[in-house]
N, C-alpha and C positions, 0 to 999 in steps of 0.2 A: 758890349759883353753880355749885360743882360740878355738883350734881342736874340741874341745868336743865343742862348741856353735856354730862352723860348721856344726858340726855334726846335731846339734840339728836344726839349720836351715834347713836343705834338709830333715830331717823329716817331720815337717812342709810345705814346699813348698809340699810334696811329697802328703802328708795327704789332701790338699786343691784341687792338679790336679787329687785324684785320682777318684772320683765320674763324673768327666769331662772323663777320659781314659777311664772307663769302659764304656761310652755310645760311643767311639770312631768306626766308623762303620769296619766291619769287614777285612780281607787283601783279601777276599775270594767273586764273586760275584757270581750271580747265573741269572738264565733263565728260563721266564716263554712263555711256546710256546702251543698254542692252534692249531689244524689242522681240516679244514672242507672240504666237497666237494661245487662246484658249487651251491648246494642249499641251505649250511647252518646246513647242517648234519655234525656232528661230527664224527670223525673217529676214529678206534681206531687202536692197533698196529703198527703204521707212528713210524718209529726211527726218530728222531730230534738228530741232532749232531752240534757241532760246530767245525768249523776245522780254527785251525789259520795260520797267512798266511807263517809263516816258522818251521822247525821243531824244538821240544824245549822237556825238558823233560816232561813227565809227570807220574803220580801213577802206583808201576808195576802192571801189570792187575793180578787179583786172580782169582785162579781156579773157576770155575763153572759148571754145571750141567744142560744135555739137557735128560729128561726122556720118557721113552714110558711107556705107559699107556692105556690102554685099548684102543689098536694098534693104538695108535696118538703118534705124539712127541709134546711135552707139555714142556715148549711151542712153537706152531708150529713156532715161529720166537724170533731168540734170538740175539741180537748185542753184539760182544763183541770186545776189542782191540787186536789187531795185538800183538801176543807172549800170548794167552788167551788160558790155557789144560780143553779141555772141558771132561767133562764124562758123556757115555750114558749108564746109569744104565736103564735094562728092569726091570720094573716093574710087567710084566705079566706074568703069568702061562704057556705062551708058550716062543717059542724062535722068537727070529727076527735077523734078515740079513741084518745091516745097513751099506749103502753106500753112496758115493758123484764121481761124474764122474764132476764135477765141478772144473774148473781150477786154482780158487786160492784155493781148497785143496783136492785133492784125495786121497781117503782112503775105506779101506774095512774091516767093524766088521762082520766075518762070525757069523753063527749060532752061538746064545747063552743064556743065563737066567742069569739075575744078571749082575754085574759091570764086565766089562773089566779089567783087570789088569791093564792096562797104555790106560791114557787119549788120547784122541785126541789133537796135537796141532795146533792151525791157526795162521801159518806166516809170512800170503799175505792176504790182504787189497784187498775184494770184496765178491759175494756173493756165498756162496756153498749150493747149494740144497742137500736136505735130500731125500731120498727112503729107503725101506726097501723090501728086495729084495723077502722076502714070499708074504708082505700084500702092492700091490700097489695104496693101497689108501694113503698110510702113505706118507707124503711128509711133510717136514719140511725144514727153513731155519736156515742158521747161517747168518748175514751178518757181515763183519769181518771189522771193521774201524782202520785206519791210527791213530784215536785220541782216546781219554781219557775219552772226556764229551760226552755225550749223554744218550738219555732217552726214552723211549718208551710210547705211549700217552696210557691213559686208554679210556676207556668206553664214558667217553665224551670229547675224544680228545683232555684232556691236558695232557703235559708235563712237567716235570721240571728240570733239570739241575742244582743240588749242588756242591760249591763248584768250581766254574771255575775262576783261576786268572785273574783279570784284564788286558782287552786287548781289541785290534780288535779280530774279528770274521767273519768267513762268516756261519750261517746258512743254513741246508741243510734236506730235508727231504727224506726217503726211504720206500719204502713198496714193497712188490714182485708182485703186481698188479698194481703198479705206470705206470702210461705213461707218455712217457720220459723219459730222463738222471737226475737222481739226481743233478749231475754239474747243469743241468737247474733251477732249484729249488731255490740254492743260493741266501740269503740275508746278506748286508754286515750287521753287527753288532758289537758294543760297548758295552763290558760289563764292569760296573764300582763295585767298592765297595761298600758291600751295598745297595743301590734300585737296585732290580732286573729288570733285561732286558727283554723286552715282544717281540714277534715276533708273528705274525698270518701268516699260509699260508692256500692256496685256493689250493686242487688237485682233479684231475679225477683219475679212479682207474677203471682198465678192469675190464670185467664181471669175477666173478668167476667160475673157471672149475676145478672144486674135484671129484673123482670117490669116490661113495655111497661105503660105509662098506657092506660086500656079508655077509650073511647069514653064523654063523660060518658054517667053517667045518675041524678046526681042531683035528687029534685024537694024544691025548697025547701031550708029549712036542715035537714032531718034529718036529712041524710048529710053 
Protein backbone atom coordinates (compact mmCIF):
# COMPACT_ATOMS: atom_id res chain seq x y z
CA UNK A 1 0.00 0.00 0.00
CA UNK A 2 2.63 2.39 0.79
CA UNK A 3 4.61 1.70 -2.59
CA UNK A 4 1.62 2.03 -4.52
CA UNK A 5 0.86 5.77 -2.84
CA UNK A 6 4.41 6.41 -3.64
CA UNK A 7 4.01 5.54 -6.62
CA UNK A 8 1.05 7.52 -6.97
CA UNK A 9 2.72 10.63 -5.59
CA UNK A 10 5.66 10.99 -8.28
CA UNK A 11 2.71 10.84 -10.68
CA UNK A 12 1.45 13.64 -9.43
CA UNK A 13 4.56 15.72 -8.58
CA UNK A 14 5.49 14.54 -12.28
CA UNK A 15 1.85 15.62 -13.95
CA UNK A 16 2.33 19.26 -12.12
CA UNK A 17 6.36 20.03 -13.36
CA UNK A 18 5.54 18.64 -16.59
CA UNK A 19 3.86 21.91 -18.44
CA UNK A 20 6.95 23.92 -16.49
CA UNK A 21 9.72 21.04 -18.43
CA UNK A 22 8.30 21.50 -21.63
CA UNK A 23 8.80 25.28 -21.77
CA UNK A 24 12.33 24.39 -20.18
CA UNK A 25 14.82 26.18 -22.94
CA UNK A 26 16.43 23.97 -25.18
CA UNK A 27 20.37 22.13 -24.42
CA UNK A 28 21.09 23.53 -27.86
CA UNK A 29 21.95 27.32 -28.79
CA UNK A 30 22.01 28.99 -31.76
CA UNK A 31 23.45 32.22 -33.73
CA UNK A 32 22.22 34.84 -35.46
CA UNK A 33 25.08 36.87 -37.58
CA UNK A 34 24.31 39.60 -40.07
CA UNK A 35 27.37 40.72 -42.50
CA UNK A 36 27.66 44.20 -44.31
CA UNK A 37 30.33 46.19 -46.10
CA UNK A 38 31.45 49.75 -44.99
CA UNK A 39 28.25 51.19 -46.40
CA UNK A 40 25.66 49.05 -44.93
CA UNK A 41 25.19 46.88 -47.88
CA UNK A 42 24.53 43.47 -47.20
CA UNK A 43 26.54 40.80 -48.35
CA UNK A 44 25.99 37.64 -49.39
CA UNK A 45 27.91 34.27 -49.40
CA UNK A 46 30.50 35.50 -46.04
CA UNK A 47 30.68 31.72 -44.32
CA UNK A 48 30.24 32.65 -40.55
CA UNK A 49 31.74 29.89 -38.32
CA UNK A 50 32.27 29.54 -34.72
CA UNK A 51 35.31 27.96 -33.64
CA UNK A 52 35.67 26.95 -29.87
CA UNK A 53 38.56 27.54 -28.21
CA UNK A 54 39.84 23.66 -27.66
CA UNK A 55 39.00 20.62 -29.61
CA UNK A 56 35.88 18.68 -28.66
CA UNK A 57 33.62 16.34 -30.61
CA UNK A 58 31.23 17.37 -32.85
CA UNK A 59 28.30 15.91 -35.75
CA UNK A 60 30.29 13.52 -38.22
CA UNK A 61 30.14 15.70 -41.35
CA UNK A 62 27.65 14.03 -44.17
CA UNK A 63 28.42 13.75 -47.66
CA UNK A 64 27.58 16.62 -49.92
CA UNK A 65 27.52 17.77 -53.39
CA UNK A 66 29.39 20.54 -55.43
CA UNK A 67 27.62 20.59 -59.14
CA UNK A 68 28.48 22.05 -62.69
CA UNK A 69 26.09 23.43 -64.48
CA UNK A 70 25.98 25.25 -67.33
CA UNK A 71 29.97 25.52 -66.86
CA UNK A 72 29.72 27.04 -63.19
CA UNK A 73 30.18 25.20 -60.07
CA UNK A 74 27.17 25.77 -58.14
CA UNK A 75 27.75 26.60 -55.68
CA UNK A 76 30.63 28.68 -56.54
CA UNK A 77 31.62 28.50 -52.62
CA UNK A 78 30.76 25.85 -50.43
CA UNK A 79 32.01 25.31 -46.59
CA UNK A 80 32.17 22.14 -45.40
CA UNK A 81 34.10 20.24 -42.18
CA UNK A 82 37.39 18.71 -42.25
CA UNK A 83 36.66 14.67 -43.01
CA UNK A 84 33.48 16.03 -45.60
CA UNK A 85 33.40 13.50 -49.33
CA UNK A 86 32.29 15.87 -51.64
CA UNK A 87 30.80 14.82 -55.18
CA UNK A 88 31.20 16.67 -58.31
CA UNK A 89 28.41 15.44 -60.46
CA UNK A 90 28.65 17.38 -64.09
CA UNK A 91 25.56 18.31 -64.91
CA UNK A 92 26.19 19.24 -68.55
CA UNK A 93 26.09 17.85 -71.89
CA UNK A 94 29.73 18.19 -72.27
CA UNK A 95 32.62 17.06 -70.25
CA UNK A 96 34.72 19.06 -67.71
CA UNK A 97 38.30 18.62 -66.13
CA UNK A 98 38.02 19.49 -62.59
CA UNK A 99 40.90 20.43 -60.53
CA UNK A 100 42.48 21.96 -57.32
CA UNK A 101 46.36 22.74 -57.33
CA UNK A 102 45.42 24.05 -53.75
CA UNK A 103 47.42 22.90 -50.68
CA UNK A 104 45.00 21.76 -48.25
CA UNK A 105 43.64 19.47 -51.13
CA UNK A 106 44.93 18.34 -54.52
CA UNK A 107 43.21 16.49 -56.76
CA UNK A 108 42.47 15.85 -60.37
CA UNK A 109 38.87 14.68 -62.05
CA UNK A 110 39.97 14.17 -65.57
CA UNK A 111 37.65 14.37 -68.49
CA UNK A 112 34.15 13.35 -67.69
CA UNK A 113 30.03 13.41 -67.91
CA UNK A 114 28.10 12.44 -64.93
CA UNK A 115 29.29 11.46 -61.07
CA UNK A 116 32.70 10.20 -60.46
CA UNK A 117 32.60 7.00 -58.99
CA UNK A 118 34.46 8.01 -55.54
CA UNK A 119 34.01 11.44 -53.89
CA UNK A 120 36.29 13.76 -53.19
CA UNK A 121 37.70 13.94 -49.59
CA UNK A 122 38.86 17.27 -47.49
CA UNK A 123 41.17 16.54 -44.61
CA UNK A 124 42.87 19.75 -44.06
CA UNK A 125 41.30 22.66 -42.77
CA UNK A 126 41.75 25.81 -45.38
CA UNK A 127 40.68 26.94 -48.66
CA UNK A 128 40.99 24.97 -52.11
CA UNK A 129 40.19 26.69 -55.31
CA UNK A 130 38.21 25.14 -57.94
CA UNK A 131 39.21 25.24 -62.07
CA UNK A 132 38.13 23.17 -64.58
CA UNK A 133 40.74 22.64 -66.85
CA UNK A 134 38.54 22.85 -70.60
CA UNK A 135 36.35 26.14 -69.30
CA UNK A 136 38.63 28.68 -67.35
CA UNK A 137 36.14 30.74 -66.40
CA UNK A 138 34.73 28.02 -63.99
CA UNK A 139 36.39 28.62 -60.72
CA UNK A 140 34.93 27.64 -57.56
CA UNK A 141 35.70 27.30 -53.96
CA UNK A 142 35.58 24.69 -51.17
CA UNK A 143 36.63 26.34 -47.88
CA UNK A 144 37.31 23.42 -45.53
CA UNK A 145 36.75 24.24 -41.49
CA UNK A 146 38.39 22.78 -38.39
CA UNK A 147 34.51 23.05 -36.89
CA UNK A 148 31.12 21.82 -37.17
CA UNK A 149 28.86 25.17 -36.96
CA UNK A 150 28.78 27.41 -39.47
CA UNK A 151 26.51 29.01 -42.15
CA UNK A 152 26.65 30.90 -45.28
CA UNK A 153 24.80 34.49 -45.33
CA UNK A 154 21.97 34.82 -47.93
CA UNK A 155 20.97 37.71 -50.08
CA UNK A 156 20.64 39.95 -47.26
CA UNK A 157 23.45 38.93 -45.35
CA UNK A 158 22.17 37.02 -42.72
CA UNK A 159 23.15 33.85 -41.23
CA UNK A 160 22.15 31.44 -38.87
CA UNK A 161 23.76 28.81 -37.04
CA UNK A 162 21.52 25.72 -35.36
CA UNK A 163 22.08 23.82 -33.00
CA UNK A 164 25.45 24.91 -31.32
CA UNK A 165 26.08 23.59 -27.65
CA UNK A 166 26.49 26.01 -25.23
CA UNK A 167 29.91 27.65 -24.74
CA UNK A 168 32.43 30.23 -25.46
CA UNK A 169 32.98 31.12 -29.04
CA UNK A 170 35.19 33.06 -31.26
CA UNK A 171 33.24 34.25 -34.32
CA UNK A 172 34.81 34.39 -37.58
CA UNK A 173 33.99 35.41 -41.15
CA UNK A 174 35.39 34.27 -44.77
CA UNK A 175 34.78 35.05 -48.40
CA UNK A 176 37.32 34.46 -51.29
CA UNK A 177 37.39 38.20 -51.82
CA UNK A 178 37.93 39.12 -48.08
CA UNK A 179 40.82 41.41 -47.21
CA UNK A 180 42.72 40.11 -44.54
CA UNK A 181 43.16 36.95 -42.48
CA UNK A 182 39.98 35.60 -41.28
CA UNK A 183 42.01 35.00 -37.69
CA UNK A 184 41.51 38.98 -38.14
CA UNK A 185 37.88 38.99 -38.18
CA UNK A 186 37.33 37.08 -34.85
CA UNK A 187 34.77 37.90 -32.26
CA UNK A 188 34.71 36.42 -28.83
CA UNK A 189 31.23 35.07 -28.21
CA UNK A 190 28.80 33.26 -25.65
CA UNK A 191 26.35 31.26 -26.84
CA UNK A 192 23.72 30.20 -24.18
CA UNK A 193 20.64 28.09 -24.35
CA UNK A 194 17.93 29.24 -25.89
CA UNK A 195 18.05 33.20 -26.73
CA UNK A 196 20.20 33.13 -29.65
CA UNK A 197 23.53 34.83 -29.89
CA UNK A 198 23.68 37.92 -32.38
CA UNK A 199 26.96 38.90 -33.83
CA UNK A 200 27.27 41.71 -36.72
CA UNK A 201 30.52 42.32 -38.78
CA UNK A 202 31.60 45.10 -41.01
CA UNK A 203 33.96 43.75 -44.17
CA UNK A 204 35.64 45.08 -47.26
CA UNK A 205 35.80 42.56 -50.08
CA UNK A 206 38.41 43.08 -53.35
CA UNK A 207 36.98 43.97 -56.56
CA UNK A 208 35.80 41.12 -58.46
CA UNK A 209 37.97 39.55 -61.40
CA UNK A 210 36.01 36.49 -63.22
CA UNK A 211 36.78 35.67 -66.91
CA UNK A 212 33.32 36.33 -69.13
CA UNK A 213 31.84 32.78 -70.52
CA UNK A 214 33.44 32.84 -74.50
CA UNK A 215 30.96 32.13 -76.86
CA UNK A 216 30.27 28.24 -76.95
CA UNK A 217 32.53 26.29 -79.10
CA UNK A 218 32.27 23.18 -78.02
CA UNK A 219 31.73 20.10 -80.80
CA UNK A 220 30.22 17.04 -79.14
CA UNK A 221 30.97 15.73 -75.82
CA UNK A 222 34.86 16.38 -75.98
CA UNK A 223 34.92 19.46 -74.37
Amino acid sequence: MTRWLTRLGLAAILAVLAPALSLAPSASGRLEAVVQDDRGKPIADVIVSLTPPGPGPGPRPAPTVLDQQNKEFVPQILAVHVGTSVAFPNRDNIRHHVYSFSAAKRFELPLYIGTPAAPVVFDKPGVVILGCNIHDWMVGYVYVLPTPYFAKTAENGKARLADVPPGAYEARVWHPRLKGEPEKTGKPITIGAGDPGQVAFVVALKPERRLPQRPPYERGPQS
